[in-house]
Backbone as JSON, one array per atom type, in Angstrom:
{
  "sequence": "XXXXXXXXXXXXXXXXXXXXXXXXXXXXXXXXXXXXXXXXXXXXXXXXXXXXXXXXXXXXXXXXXXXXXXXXXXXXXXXXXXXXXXXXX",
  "N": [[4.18, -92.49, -25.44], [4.63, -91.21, -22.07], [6.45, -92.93, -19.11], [6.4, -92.78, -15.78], [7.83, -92.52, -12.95], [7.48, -93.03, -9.78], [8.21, -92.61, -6.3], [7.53, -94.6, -3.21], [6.07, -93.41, -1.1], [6.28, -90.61, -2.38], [3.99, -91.28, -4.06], [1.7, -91.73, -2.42], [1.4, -89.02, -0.85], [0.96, -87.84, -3.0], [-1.63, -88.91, -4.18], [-2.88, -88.6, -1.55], [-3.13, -86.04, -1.53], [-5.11, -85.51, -3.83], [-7.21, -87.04, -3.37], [-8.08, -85.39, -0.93], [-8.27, -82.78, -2.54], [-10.79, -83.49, -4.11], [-12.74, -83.55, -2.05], [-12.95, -81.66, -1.17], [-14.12, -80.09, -3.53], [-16.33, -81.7, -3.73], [-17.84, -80.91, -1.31], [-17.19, -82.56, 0.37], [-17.65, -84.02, 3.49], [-17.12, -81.66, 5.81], [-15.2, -79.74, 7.9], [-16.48, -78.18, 10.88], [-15.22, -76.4, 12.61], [-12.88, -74.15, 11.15], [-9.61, -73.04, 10.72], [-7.19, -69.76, 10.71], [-5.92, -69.63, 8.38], [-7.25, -71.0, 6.57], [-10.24, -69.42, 7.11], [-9.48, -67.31, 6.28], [-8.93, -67.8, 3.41], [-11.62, -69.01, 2.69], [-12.97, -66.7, 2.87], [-11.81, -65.07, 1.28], [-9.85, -63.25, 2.15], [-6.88, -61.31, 2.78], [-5.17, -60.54, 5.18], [-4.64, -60.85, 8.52], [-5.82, -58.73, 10.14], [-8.09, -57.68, 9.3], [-9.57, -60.31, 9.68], [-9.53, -60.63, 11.92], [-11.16, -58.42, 13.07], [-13.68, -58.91, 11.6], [-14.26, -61.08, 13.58], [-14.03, -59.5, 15.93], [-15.97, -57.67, 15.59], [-18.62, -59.05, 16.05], [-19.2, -60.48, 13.93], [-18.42, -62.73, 13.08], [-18.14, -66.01, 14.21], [-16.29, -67.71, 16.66], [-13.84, -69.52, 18.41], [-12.24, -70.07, 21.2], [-9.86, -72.35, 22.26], [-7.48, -72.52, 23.32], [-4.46, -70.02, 24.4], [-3.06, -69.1, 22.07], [-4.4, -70.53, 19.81], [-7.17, -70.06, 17.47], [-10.28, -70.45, 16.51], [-12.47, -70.83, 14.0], [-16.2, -70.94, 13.18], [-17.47, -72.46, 10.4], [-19.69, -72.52, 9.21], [-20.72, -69.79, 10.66], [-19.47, -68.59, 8.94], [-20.07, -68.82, 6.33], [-22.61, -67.94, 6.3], [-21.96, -65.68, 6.76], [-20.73, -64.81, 4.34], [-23.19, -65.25, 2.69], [-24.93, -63.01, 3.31], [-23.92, -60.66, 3.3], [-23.84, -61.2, 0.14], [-24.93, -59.71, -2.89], [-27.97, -59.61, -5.04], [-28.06, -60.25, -8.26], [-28.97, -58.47, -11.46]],
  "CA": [[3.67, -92.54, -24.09], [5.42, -91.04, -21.05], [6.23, -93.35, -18.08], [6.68, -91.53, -14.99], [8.39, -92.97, -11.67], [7.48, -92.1, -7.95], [8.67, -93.3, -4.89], [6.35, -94.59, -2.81], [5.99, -91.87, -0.05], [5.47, -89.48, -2.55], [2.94, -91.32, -4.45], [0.75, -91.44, -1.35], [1.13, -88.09, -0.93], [-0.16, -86.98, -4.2], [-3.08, -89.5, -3.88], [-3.65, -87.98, -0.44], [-4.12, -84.54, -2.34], [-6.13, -85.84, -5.06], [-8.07, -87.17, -2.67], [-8.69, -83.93, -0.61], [-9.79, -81.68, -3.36], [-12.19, -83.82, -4.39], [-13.76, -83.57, -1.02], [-12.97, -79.75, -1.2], [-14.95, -79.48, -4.75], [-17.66, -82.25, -3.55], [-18.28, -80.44, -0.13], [-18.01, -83.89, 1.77], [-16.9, -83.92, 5.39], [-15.88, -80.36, 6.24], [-14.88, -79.58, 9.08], [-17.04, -77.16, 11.63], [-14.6, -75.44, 12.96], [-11.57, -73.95, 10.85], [-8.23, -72.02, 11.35], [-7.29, -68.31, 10.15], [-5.56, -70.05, 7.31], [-9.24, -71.42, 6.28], [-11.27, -68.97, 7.09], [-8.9, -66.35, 5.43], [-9.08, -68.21, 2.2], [-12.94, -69.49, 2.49], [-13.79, -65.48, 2.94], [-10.55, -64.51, 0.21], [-9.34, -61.97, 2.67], [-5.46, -61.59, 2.87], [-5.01, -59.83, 5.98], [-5.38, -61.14, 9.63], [-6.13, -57.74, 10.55], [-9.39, -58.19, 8.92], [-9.92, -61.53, 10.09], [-9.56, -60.17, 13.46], [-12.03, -56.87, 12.89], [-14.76, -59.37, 11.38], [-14.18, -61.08, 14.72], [-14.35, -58.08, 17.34], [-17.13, -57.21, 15.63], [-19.21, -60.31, 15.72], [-19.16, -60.98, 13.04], [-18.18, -64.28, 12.62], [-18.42, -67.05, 15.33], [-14.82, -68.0, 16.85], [-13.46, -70.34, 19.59], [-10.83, -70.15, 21.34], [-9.91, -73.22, 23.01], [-6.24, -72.18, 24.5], [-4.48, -68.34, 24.28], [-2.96, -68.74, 21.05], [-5.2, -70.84, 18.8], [-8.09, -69.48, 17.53], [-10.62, -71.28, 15.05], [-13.9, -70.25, 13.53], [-17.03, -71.37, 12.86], [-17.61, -72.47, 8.97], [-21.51, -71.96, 9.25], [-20.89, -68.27, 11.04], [-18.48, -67.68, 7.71], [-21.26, -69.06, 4.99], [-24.09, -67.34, 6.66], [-21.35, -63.5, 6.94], [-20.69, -64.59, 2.74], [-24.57, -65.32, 2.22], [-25.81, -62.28, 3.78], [-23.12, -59.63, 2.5], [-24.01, -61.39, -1.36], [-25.69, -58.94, -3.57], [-28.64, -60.06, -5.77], [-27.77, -59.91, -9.83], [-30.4, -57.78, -11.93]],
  "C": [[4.84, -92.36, -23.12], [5.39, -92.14, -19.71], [6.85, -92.62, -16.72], [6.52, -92.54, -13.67], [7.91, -92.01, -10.66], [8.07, -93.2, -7.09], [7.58, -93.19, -3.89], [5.6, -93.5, -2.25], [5.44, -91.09, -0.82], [3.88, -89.51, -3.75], [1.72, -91.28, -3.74], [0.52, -90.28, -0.92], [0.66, -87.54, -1.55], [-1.36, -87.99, -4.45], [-3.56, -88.96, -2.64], [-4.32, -86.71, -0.98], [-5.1, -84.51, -3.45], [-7.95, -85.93, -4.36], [-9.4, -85.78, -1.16], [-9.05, -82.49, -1.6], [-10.19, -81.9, -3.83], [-12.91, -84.07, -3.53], [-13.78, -81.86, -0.7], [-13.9, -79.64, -2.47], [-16.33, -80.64, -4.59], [-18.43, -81.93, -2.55], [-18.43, -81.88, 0.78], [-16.8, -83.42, 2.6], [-16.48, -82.43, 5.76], [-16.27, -79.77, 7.39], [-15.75, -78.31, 9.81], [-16.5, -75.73, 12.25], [-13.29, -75.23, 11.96], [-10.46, -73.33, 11.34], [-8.25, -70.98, 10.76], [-6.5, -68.24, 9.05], [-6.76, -70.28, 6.29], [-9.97, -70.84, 6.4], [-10.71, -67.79, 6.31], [-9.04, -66.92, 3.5], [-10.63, -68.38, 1.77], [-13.22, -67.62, 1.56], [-12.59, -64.64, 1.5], [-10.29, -62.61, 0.91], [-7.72, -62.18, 2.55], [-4.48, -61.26, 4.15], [-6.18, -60.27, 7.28], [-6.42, -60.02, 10.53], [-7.66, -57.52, 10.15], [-10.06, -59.06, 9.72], [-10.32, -61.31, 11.62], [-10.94, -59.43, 13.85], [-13.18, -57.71, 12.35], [-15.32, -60.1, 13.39], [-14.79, -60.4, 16.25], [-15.68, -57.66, 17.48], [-18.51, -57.85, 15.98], [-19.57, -60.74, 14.82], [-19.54, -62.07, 12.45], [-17.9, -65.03, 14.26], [-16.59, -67.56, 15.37], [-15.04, -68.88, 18.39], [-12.0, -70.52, 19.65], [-10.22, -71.08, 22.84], [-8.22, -73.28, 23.88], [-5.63, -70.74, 24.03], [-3.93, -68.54, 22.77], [-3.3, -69.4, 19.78], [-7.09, -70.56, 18.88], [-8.57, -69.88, 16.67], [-12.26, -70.77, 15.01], [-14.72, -70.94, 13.18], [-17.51, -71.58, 11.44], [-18.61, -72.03, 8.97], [-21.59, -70.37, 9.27], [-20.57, -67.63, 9.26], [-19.32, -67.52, 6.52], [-22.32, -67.99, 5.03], [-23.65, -65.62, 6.23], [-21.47, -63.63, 5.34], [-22.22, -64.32, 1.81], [-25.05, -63.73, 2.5], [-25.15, -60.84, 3.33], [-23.28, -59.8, 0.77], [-24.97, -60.06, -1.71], [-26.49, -59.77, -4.87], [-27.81, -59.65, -7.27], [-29.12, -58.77, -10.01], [-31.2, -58.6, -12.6]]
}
């Protein structure tokens, strides 16, 4: 049997992350609005330039509550992934 030292700090830190992706893989609490970090990953784009062009287009639901943060609507993003899905056969 391995015993394995932390220091506090960073044991709270890796219980903080434990703790957030099991609210990422149970869907509790999530947030309404995200960032273009979050909505780039939700939608697995890699490129803001995209992110932007879903945007312009209307795409997707955005708010922009001062000039250089800009955050999106999770719902708009589910509804653009739901509705672009393709049935199986």
């Amino acid at each position: 049997m391995q015993v394995i030292c932390l220091e506090e700090k960073a044991f709270y830190e890796l219980v903080e992350q434990v703790v957030e992706r099991l609210k990422e893989k149970n869907n509790i609490v999530r947030d309404k609005w995200v960032s273009n970090e979050e909505a780039m990953r939700l939608m697995n784009i890699k490129s803001k330039t995209t992110l932007q062009k879903l945007r312009d287009h209307g795409k997707i639901r955005f708010s922009q509550p001062e000039k250089k943060i800009i955050l999106y609507d999770r719902d708009s993003i589910d509804t653009f992934l739901a509705k672009n899905s393709k049935d199986t056969f």
